[in-house]
NUTINU-211017 format. One record per residue (C-alpha): residue in one letter; x, y, z. Coordinates in steps of 0.2 Angstrom, whole numbers. Each point is the difference from the previous one (the first is absolute). Layout:
BEGIN
> panu / X / Y / Z
> A / X / Y / Z
...
This chain:
BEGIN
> panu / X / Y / Z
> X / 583 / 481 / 617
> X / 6 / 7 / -17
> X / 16 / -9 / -5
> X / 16 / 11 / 0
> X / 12 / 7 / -14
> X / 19 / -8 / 1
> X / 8 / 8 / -14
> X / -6 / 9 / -15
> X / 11 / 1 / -19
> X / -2 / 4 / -16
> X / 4 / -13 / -13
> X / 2 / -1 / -21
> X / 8 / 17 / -1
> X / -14 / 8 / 9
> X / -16 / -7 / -7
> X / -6 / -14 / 12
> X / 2 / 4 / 22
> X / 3 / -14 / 12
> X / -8 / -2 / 15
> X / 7 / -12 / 14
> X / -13 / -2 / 13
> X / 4 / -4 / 18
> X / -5 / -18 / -2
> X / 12 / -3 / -13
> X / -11 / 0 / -13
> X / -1 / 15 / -18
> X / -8 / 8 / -10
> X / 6 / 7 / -18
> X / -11 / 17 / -5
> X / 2 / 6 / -17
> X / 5 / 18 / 0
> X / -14 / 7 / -13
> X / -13 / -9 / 12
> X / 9 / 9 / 15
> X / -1 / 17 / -9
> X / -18 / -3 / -7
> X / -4 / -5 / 19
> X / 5 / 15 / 9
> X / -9 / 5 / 15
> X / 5 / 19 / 2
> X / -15 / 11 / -2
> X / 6 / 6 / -18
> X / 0 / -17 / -4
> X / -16 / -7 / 6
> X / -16 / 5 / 7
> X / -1 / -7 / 18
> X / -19 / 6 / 4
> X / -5 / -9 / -18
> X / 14 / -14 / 2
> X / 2 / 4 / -19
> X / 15 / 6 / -11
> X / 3 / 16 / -3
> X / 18 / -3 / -10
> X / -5 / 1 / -19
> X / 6 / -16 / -12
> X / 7 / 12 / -13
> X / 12 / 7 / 15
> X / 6 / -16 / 7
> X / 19 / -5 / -9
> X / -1 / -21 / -5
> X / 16 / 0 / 1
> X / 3 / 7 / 17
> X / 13 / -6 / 12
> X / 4 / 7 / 18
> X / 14 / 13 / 5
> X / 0 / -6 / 17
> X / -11 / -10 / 11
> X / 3 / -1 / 21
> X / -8 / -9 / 13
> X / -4 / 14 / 15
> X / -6 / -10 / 11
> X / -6 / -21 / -1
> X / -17 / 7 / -3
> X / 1 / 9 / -16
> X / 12 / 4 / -15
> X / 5 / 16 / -9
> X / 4 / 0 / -18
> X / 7 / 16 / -9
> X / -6 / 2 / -19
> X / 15 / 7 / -14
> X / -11 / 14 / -1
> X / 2 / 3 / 19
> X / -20 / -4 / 3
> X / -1 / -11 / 17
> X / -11 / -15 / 5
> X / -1 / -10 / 15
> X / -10 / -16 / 3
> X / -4 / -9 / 15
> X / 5 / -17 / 3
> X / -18 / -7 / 4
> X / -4 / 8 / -17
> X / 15 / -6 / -9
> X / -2 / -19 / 6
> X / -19 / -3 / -4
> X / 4 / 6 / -17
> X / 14 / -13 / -3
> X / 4 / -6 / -17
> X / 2 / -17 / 3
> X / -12 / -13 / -1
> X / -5 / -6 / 16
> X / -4 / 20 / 4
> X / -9 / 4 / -16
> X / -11 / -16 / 4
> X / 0 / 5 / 17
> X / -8 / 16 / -3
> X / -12 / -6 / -15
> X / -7 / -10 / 14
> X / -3 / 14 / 11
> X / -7 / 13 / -12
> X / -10 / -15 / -12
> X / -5 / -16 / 10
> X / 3 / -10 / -15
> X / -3 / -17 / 12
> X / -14 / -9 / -6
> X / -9 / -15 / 9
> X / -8 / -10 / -13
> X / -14 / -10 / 3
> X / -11 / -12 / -7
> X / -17 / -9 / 7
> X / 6 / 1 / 19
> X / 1 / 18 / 1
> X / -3 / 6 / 16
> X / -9 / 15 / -2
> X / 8 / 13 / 11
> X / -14 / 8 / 8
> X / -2 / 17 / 10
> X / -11 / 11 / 10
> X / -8 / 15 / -13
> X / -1 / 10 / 15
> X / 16 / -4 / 7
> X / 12 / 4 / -18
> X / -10 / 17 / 0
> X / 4 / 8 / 18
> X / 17 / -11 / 4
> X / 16 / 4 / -8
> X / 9 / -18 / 1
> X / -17 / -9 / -5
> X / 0 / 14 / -16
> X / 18 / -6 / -5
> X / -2 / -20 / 5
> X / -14 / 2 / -10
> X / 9 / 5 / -17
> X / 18 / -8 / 5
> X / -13 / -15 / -4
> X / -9 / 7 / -15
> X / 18 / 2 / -8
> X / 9 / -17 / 4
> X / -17 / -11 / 1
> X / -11 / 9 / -15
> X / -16 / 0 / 11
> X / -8 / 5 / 16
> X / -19 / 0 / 8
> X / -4 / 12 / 10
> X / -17 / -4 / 12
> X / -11 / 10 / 8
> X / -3 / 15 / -10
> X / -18 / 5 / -1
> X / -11 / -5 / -12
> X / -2 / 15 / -9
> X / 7 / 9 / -15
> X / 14 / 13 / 3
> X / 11 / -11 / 11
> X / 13 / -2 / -14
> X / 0 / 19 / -1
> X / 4 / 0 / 19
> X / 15 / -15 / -8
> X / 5 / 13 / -12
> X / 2 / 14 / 12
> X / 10 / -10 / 9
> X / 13 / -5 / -9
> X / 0 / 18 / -11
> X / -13 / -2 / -14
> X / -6 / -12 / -14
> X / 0 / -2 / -18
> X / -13 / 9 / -9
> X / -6 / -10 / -18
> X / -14 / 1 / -12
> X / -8 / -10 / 13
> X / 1 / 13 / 11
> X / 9 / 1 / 18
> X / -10 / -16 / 7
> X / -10 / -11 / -9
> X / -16 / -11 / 3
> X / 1 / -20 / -3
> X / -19 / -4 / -2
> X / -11 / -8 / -13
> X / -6 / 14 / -14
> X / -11 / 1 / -12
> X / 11 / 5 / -16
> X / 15 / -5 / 9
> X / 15 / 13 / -5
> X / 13 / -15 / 6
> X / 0 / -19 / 4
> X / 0 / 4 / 17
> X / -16 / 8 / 0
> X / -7 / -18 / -3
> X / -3 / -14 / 12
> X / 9 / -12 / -12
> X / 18 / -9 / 1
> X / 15 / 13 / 1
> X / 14 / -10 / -7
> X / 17 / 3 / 8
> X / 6 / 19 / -4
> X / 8 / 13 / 3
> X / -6 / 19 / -2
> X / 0 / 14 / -11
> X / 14 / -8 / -10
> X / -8 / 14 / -13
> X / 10 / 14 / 9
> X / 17 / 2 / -6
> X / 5 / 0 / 20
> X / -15 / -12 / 6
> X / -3 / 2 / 19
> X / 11 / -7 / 11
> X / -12 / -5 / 17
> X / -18 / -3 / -1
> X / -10 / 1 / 15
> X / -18 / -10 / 2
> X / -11 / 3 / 12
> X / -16 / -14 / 1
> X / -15 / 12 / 7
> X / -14 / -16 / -4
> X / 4 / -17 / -4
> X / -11 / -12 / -8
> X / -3 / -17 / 8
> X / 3 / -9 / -15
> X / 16 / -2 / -11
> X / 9 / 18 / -3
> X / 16 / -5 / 9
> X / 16 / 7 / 0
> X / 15 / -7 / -13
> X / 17 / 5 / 3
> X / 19 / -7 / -9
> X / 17 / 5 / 3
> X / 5 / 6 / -19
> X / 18 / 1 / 4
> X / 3 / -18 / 6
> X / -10 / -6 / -14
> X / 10 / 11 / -9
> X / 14 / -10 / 6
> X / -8 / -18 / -2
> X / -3 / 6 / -19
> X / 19 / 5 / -3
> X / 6 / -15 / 5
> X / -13 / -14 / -7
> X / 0 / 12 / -18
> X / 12 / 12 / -1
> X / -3 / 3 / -20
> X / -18 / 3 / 6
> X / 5 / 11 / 14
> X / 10 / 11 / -13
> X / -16 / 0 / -12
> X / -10 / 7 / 16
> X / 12 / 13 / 4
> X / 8 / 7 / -17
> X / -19 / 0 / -9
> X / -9 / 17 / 0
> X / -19 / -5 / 3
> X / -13 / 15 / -4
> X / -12 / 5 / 15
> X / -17 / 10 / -4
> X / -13 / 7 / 9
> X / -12 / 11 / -5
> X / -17 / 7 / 10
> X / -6 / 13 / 14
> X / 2 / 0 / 16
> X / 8 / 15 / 9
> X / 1 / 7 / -17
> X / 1 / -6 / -16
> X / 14 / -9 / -6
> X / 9 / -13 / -15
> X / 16 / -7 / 6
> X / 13 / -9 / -8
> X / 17 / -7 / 4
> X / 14 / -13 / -3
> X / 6 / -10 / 15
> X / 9 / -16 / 2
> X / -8 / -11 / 10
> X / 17 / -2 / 10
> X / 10 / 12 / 3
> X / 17 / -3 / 5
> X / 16 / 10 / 6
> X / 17 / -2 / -6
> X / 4 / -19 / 7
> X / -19 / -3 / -9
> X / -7 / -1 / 18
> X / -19 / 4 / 0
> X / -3 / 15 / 4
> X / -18 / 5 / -5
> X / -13 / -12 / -6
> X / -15 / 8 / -12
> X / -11 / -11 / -6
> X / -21 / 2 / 1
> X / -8 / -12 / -11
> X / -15 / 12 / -3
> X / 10 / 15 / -6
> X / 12 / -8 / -13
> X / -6 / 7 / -15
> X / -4 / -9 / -17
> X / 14 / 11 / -6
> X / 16 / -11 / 0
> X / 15 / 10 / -9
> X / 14 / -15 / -2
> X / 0 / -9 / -16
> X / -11 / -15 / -2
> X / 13 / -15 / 0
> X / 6 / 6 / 18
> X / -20 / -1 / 8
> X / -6 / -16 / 0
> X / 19 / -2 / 9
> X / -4 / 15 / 14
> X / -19 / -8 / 3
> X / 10 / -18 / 5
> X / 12 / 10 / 12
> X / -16 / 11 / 6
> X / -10 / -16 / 3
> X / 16 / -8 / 10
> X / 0 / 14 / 13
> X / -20 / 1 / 1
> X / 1 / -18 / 3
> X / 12 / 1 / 14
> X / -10 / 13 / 7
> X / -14 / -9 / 1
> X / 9 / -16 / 8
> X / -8 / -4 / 17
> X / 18 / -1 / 7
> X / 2 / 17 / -2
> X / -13 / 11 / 2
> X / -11 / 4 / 18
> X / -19 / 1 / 0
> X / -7 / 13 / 15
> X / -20 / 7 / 3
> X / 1 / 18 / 5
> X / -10 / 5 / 16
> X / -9 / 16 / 0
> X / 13 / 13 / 10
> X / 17 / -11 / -9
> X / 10 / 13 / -11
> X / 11 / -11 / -10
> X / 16 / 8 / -6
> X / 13 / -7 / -13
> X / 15 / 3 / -13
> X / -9 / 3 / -16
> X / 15 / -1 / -8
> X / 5 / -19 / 5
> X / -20 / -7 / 6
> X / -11 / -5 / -11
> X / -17 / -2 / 8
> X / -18 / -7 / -7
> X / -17 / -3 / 6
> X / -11 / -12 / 1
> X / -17 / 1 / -6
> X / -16 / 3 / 9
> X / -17 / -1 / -2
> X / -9 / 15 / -7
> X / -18 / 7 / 5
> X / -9 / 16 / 1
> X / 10 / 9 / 13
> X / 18 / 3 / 6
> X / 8 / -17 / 8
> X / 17 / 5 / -1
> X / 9 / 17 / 1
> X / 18 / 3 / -2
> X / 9 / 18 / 2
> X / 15 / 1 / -9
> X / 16 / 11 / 0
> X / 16 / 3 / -6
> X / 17 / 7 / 4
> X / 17 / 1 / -6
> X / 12 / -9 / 7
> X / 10 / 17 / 0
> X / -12 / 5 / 11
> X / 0 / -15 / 9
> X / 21 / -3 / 4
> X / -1 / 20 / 5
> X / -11 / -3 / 17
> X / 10 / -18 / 2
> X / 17 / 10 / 0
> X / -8 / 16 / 12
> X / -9 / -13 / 11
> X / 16 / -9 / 3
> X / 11 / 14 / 2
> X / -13 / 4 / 15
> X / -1 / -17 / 8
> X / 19 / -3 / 0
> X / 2 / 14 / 7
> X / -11 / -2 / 14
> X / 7 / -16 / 4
């Protein structure tokens, strides 16, 4: 039941309005937020949800002539230039100023939860078939890819264009120089590491993009009986360990601009290059984004030389906790398991396998953005909250 309006005022000569909720609670709402928020059609777009009020028209400085309370559902404000607004209390309280609302609804619209986990993951599992054609598997399914980092998915058929069907599904994947999906198998002149049946180390990626991908999607079409299993870290708890066992090395790995290269053909031709920090962090220096691929870092380092051997101990640190048995989880693919992860905070690697004259092991691969991704979470929950 949407909680009711008590009384409604203006404050500080006009530029803030109090709301006083039935349960005794308020909200302050500046006024130039209230004006650049108003719902009329000349204001906004309803059929887009987008603003139609142009920045160059809206005062900074603008405070209300009068504001009323018509009824405990909604308030009415009237503008010094006469314009009308009125907002509706279930509006008005989600968007809240204070901090227990604004987390409230960074919750709701991010999922910024994570689980960490370390050797004792336990591998959330689901039916291919069943996050395809059922709406509350479909959104279980990526509520888990978001808070965990990683999801299998059994039972898709062991042939290529499954992860097409995945793509479909969720609204479409990323296209790269690799193209929309990719084949993991042994090659003669091998365009990437991948496409050899030696040790992947712990990666992440396309750290060479300026915006690398945000889920990867593998999908084990033939498995080889020996070696080639799976390697999979949680980046952002070992973030974490790192901070606080070295913070000076923690700061090297997420203030040093590393150079990325790749250069070849594949879906087309192409020669790459980037700088990326192999931790990115958000304001409270929080991981936000680990890029780091061993194979791509180019021979091009561009920081002076008395600060590298400095950034190679730090580098080494993390790779070393990483690679600790206590934190990283070891699993063989079965032919018809579509592996799904955060590229973004999982580092995966392989282990190698025995090579010979044919295909052993085949791997499709795919990506999408987690743009993408949040979009058909967000739509998919809409659905199945409202159904319940």
């Amino acid at each position: 039941m949407t909680l009711g309006i008590q009384k409604v005022e203006a404050l500080d000569a006009g530029q803030f309005v109090r709301v006083q909720w039935e349960d005794g609670s308020e909200s302050c709402y500046p006024c130039v937020w209230l004006r650049d928020n108003c719902q009329c059609p000349h204001c906004f777009l309803h059929s887009a949800k987008a603003r139609r009020l142009l920045l160059e028209d809206l005062d900074v400085n603008i405070v209300v002539k009068e504001v009323t309370r018509p009824d405990r559902k909604k308030i009415s404000i009237t503008w010094p230039d006469e314009h009308a607004s009125e907002y509706e209390a279930e509006w008005l309280k989600k968007r809240c100023f204070s901090e227990e609302a604004r987390a409230e609804m960074r919750e709701d619209l991010f999922l910024p939860e994570h689980h960490y986990w370390d050797l004792n993951l336990q591998l959330p599992k689901i039916p291919f078939e069943e996050i395809m054609y059922n709406d509350e598997s479909a959104y279980k399914w990526l509520c888990a890819l978001k808070k965990v980092g990683i999801v299998l998915l059994t039972g898709a058929a062991t042939r290529q264009g499954e992860l097409v069907k995945l793509g479909h599904r969720i609204g479409f994947l990323r296209l790269t120089f690799y193209g929309p999906t990719w084949q993991v198998q042994d090659k003669t002149d091998a365009n990437n590491v991948a496409y050899t049946t030696g040790k992947l180390c712990f990666h992440t990626d396309y750290p060479v993009l300026q915006h690398p991908p945000g889920v990867q999607f593998l999908h084990c079409i033939k498995q080889t009986d020996s070696g080639g299993e799976s390697e999979v870290v949680d980046g952002f708890h070992v973030c974490n360990k790192l901070k606080k066992q070295n913070p000076q090395a923690y700061q090297i790995l997420s203030s040093t601009a590393v150079d990325y290269t790749d250069v070849g053909v594949d879906y087309c031709d192409f020669a790459v290059q980037c700088k990326q920090r192999i931790i990115d962090v958000d304001s409270r220096g929080q991981a936000i984004r680990i890029n780091y691929n061993n194979a791509t870092r180019d021979t091009v380092f561009d920081i002076p030389a008395e600060k590298v051997r400095p950034f190679y101990a730090a580098l080494k640190e993390f790779d070393d906790l990483l690679n600790s048995a206590e934190h990283k989880f070891t699993y063989k693919l079965k032919p018809g398991d579509i592996l799904t992860f955060d590229n973004w905070r999982v580092l995966h690697g392989r282990q190698s396998y025995p090579s010979g004259p044919e295909v052993t092991r085949h791997l499709e691969g795919a990506y999408a953005d987690w743009d993408v991704v949040m979009s058909r979470l967000r739509l998919l929950r809409e659905r199945v909250l409202n159904r319940q």
